[in-house]
N, C-alpha and C positions, 0 to 999 in steps of 0.2 A: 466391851459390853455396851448393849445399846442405850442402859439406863444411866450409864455415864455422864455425868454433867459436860456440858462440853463437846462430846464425841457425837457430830453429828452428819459425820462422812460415810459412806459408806465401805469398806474394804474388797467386796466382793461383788460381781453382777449378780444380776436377779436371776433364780435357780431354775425356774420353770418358765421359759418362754411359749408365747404363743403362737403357732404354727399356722393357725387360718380363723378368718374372721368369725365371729358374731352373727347367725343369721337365724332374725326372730320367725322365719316362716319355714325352718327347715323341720320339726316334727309337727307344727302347728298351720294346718292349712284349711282351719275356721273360715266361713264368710266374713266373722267376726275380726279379723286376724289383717284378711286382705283390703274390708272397709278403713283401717286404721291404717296401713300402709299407703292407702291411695287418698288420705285427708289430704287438702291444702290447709295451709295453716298462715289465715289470712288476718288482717286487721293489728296485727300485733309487730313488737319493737324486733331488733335484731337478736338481741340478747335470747330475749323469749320465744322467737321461732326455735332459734338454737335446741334451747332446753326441750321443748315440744320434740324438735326432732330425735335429740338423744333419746328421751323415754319411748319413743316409739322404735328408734332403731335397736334397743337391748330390753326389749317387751318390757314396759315400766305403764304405760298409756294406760287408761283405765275410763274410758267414754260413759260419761251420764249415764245415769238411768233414766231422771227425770231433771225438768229444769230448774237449775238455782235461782237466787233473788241478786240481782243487781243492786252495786252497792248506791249509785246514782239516783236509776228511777224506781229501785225497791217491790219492780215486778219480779215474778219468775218466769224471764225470757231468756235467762242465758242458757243456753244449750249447747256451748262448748266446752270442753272439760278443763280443768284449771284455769277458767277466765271469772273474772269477778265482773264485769259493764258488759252487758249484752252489747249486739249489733246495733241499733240506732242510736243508743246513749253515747258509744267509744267512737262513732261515725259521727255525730253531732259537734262533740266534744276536740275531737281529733287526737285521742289518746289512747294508749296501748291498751286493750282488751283486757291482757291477764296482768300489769302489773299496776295500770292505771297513771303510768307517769307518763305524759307531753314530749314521748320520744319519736326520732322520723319512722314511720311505718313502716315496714319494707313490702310488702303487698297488701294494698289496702283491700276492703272487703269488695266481696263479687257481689255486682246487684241484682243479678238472673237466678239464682237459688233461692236466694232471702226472697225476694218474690213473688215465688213458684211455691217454696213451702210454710209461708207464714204468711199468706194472702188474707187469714180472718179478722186477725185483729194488730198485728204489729209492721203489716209489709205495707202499708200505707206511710205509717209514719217514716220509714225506713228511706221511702221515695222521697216522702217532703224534705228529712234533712238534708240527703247523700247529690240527689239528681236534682231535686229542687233548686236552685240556682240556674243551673245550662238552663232547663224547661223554663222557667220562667224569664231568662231572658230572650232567649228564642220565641215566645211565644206573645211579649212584649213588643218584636221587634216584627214580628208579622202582624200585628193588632195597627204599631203606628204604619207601619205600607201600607197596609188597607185602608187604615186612615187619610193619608197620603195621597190616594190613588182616588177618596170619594172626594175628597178637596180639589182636585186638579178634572174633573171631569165634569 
């Protein structure tokens, strides 16, 4: 008996084996469907890519409707789905998006869509934390040549 104190072997294989895979886009071929198949799933820990891909690979995903509040800066800019730190907080920070722990990234965020689609009020800042460093020492370092260059002439 399985309620059997103790008895936690099994005696027999499992009865219904599976024959072929799992495939979330074989009766469901939504735009809806194929947007979620084609996400990267950027900014966040290994762990958490993981799980993002499981729910998406046995239709589990369930994309925003509108944006949440970051537990951080307490706007609603997160606009990925099970992430708690938007994009320039978890980019600031250098911490995993959806769990918020100081784990190594495994792709960190792309700074050509962030952007392209949130140019009015959050893709500014996005630039100062993420790019901000290279540009400003790049831009440092052509300030002192030129300096350099009006000294010597």
């Amino acid at each position: 008996m399985s309620s059997q104190k103790g008895n936690v072997a099994r005696s027999r294989p499992q009865k219904h084996q599976n024959t072929f895979t799992f495939k979330n886009d074989k009766f469901d071929k939504s735009v809806q469907t194929k947007k979620i198949n084609a996400k990267l799933h950027d900014g966040v820990c290994q762990r958490c890519k993981e799980v993002l891909e499981w729910r998406v690979k046995y239709s589990k995903y369930k994309p925003l409707s509108k944006p949440k509040k970051c537990v951080k800066c307490l706007q609603k800019t997160v606009k990925d789905s099970y992430h708690i730190i938007c994009r320039p907080c978890a980019c600031e920070l250098e911490v995993c998006a959806k769990c918020g722990k100081k784990e190594d990234i495994v792709i960190p965020f792309n700074k050509e869509p962030e952007n392209s689609a949130n140019t009015e009020n959050q893709g500014s800042n996005c630039r100062r934390s993420c790019r901000g460093e290279e540009d400003s020492d790049e831009d440092l370092e052509a300030d002192t040549d030129s300096d350099g260059e009006d000294g010597d002439s």
